[in-house]
N, C-alpha and C positions, 0 to 999 in steps of 0.2 A: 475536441468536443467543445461545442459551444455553452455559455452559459444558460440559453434556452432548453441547449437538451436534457432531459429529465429520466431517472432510468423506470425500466418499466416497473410496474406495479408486480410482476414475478421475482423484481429482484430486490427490491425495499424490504425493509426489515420493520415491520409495524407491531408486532407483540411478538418478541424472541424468549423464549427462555433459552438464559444462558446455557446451561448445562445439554441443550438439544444439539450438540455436535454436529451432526447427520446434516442439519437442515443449515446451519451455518457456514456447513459445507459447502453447501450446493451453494448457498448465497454469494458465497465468495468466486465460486467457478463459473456462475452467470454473469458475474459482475466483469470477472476476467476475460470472458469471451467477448463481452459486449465492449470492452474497450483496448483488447488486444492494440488496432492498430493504432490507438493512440499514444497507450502503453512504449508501443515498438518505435515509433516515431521521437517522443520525448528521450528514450534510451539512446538513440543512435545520434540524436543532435547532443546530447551532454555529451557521449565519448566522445564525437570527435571534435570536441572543442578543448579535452583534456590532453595535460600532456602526457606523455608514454609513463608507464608506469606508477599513475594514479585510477584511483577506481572513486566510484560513486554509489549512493541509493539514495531512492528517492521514494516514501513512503504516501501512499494514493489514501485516502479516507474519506469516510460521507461525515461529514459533520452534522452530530448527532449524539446526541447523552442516551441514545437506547442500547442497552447491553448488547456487544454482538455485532454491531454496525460492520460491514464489510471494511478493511480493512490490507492491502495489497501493497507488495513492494516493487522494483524494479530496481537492479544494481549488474556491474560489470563485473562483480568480483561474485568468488563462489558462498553458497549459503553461509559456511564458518565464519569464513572472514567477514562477512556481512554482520553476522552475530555479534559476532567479535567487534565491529565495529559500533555498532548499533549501544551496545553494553557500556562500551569505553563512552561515547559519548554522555552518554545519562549518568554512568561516574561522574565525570567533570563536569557536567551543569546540575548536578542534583539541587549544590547547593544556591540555586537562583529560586528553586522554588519553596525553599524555607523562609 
């Protein structure tokens, strides 16, 4: 996706209340449909550039301070270990942002 492209006005997130689960729902599932092939594309040129036996994620975001902003991952490895990894990293860099 180019920098000109702009997602549609169904999938922007312009006044969220957080707590509206439902509808941030669907924002993220639109958001995901719309950029599937891109998605799949970035995935498949990281793995095969990695060697056997490593894994990756790579975290997709609208930059935006509005609560709720869609928010998407993409990784080789299963959700746990994703977690797991995700967790471990923010342990060891916590302290850059103090």
């Amino acid at each position: 996706m180019d920098k000109k492209t702009k997602l549609p006005e169904s999938v922007r997130v312009e006044h969220t209340d957080p707590e509206d689960e439902k509808r941030l729902d669907m924002i993220a599932v639109e958001t995901h449909k719309m950029l599937k092939p891109e998605l799949t594309a970035m995935a498949d040129s990281v793995k095969e550039k990695l060697p056997v036996g490593w894994g990756f994620g790579l975290l997709i975001f609208e930059l935006s301070d509005k609560p709720g902003a869609p928010l998407l991952w993409i990784s080789n490895a299963n959700r746990e270990d994703m977690l797991n990894a995700m967790t471990e990293f923010i342990d060891r860099n916590n302290h850059l942002t103090t």
